[in-house]
N, C-alpha and C positions, 0 to 999 in steps of 0.2 A: 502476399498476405502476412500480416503481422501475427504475430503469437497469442494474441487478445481474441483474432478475430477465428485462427484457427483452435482456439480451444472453445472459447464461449459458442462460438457459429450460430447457430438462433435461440439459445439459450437467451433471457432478456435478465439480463443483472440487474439488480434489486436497485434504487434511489435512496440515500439514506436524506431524509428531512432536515434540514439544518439546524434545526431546533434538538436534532437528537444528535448532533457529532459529536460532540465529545464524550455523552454517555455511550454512544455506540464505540466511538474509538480506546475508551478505557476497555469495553468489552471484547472489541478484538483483537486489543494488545494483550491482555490476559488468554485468549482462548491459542493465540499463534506464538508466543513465545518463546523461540529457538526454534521454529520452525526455517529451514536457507529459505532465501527469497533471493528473488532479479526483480529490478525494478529496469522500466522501457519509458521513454520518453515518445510520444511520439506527436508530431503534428508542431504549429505554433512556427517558429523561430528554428526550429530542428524539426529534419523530417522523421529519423530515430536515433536511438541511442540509447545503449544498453550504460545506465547508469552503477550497478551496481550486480553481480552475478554471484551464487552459492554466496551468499550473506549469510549467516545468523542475524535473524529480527531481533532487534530489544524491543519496538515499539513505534506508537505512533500517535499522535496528537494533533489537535486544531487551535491556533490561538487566531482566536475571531474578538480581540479586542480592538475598541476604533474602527470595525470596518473592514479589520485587515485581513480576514479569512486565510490564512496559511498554514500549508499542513506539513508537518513535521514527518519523516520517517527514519527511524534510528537504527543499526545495523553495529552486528561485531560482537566478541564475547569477551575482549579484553578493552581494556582504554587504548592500548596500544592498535586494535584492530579495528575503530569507532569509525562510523562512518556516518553523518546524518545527510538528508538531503529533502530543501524545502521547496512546496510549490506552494506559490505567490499568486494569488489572486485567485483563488479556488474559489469554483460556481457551482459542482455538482461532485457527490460521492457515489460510487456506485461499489457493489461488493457483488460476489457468486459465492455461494456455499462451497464447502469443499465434496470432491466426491471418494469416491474410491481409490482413484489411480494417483489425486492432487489435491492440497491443498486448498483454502481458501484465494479468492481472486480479489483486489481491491483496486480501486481508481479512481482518481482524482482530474476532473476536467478544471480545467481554470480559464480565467476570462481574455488572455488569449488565443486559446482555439488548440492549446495541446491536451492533451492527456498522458497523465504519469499512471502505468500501472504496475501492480505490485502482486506477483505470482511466490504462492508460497507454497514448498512440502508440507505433505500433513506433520503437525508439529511433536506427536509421538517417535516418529523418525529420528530427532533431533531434539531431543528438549536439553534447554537450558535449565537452572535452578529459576526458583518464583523470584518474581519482581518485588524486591525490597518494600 
């Protein structure tokens, strides 16, 4: 059982509209900012793979110019500690609210048949200064 499916378990994660990603993504790049995150690969081309663990988030974006639907996810508190990583061909956003114990949940399915998702501490835990 993957870590998406042991936390979320029949909790049904939200669909963001693609018409609202980037408003939505300015928003919860603002609301999780230096919160650590793991991001998980999973499915597609790889069965998992833990891309990226205790990160500091900086952020996260969509450029759906041409068609090209790609989503950005930014990591690290120094330039020296930067870490981005993009999924290519993104079909569906899906988010969980944060609760008590964790953070907010995000992920990104893409039109090959993975899913990258992005587990974060609540971001008072951990905050960074505001985003320029």
């Amino acid at each position: 059982m993957s870590n998406v499916e042991a936390l979320v378990g029949s909790i049904p994660m939200l669909t963001i509209p693609k018409e609202q990603w980037i408003t939505f993504l300015a928003d919860f790049t603002r609301r999780n900012r230096g919160a650590h995150a793991c991001i998980e690969v999973l499915g597609g081309e790889i069965v998992y793979q833990v891309q990226a663990e205790d990160k500091p988030f900086d952020g996260v974006s969509a450029d759906v110019k041409d068609g090209e639907h790609t989503i950005w996810l930014s990591f690290g508190a120094t330039p020296s500690d930067h870490l981005s990583h993009g999924v290519h061909g993104a079909v569906v956003l899906y988010t969980l609210p944060a609760s008590v114990n964790s953070g907010e949940v995000f992920a990104v399915g893409a039109n090959d048949g993975s899913k990258t998702v992005l587990y974060l501490s609540r971001p008072e835990d951990f905050a960074l200064p505001p985003a320029e």
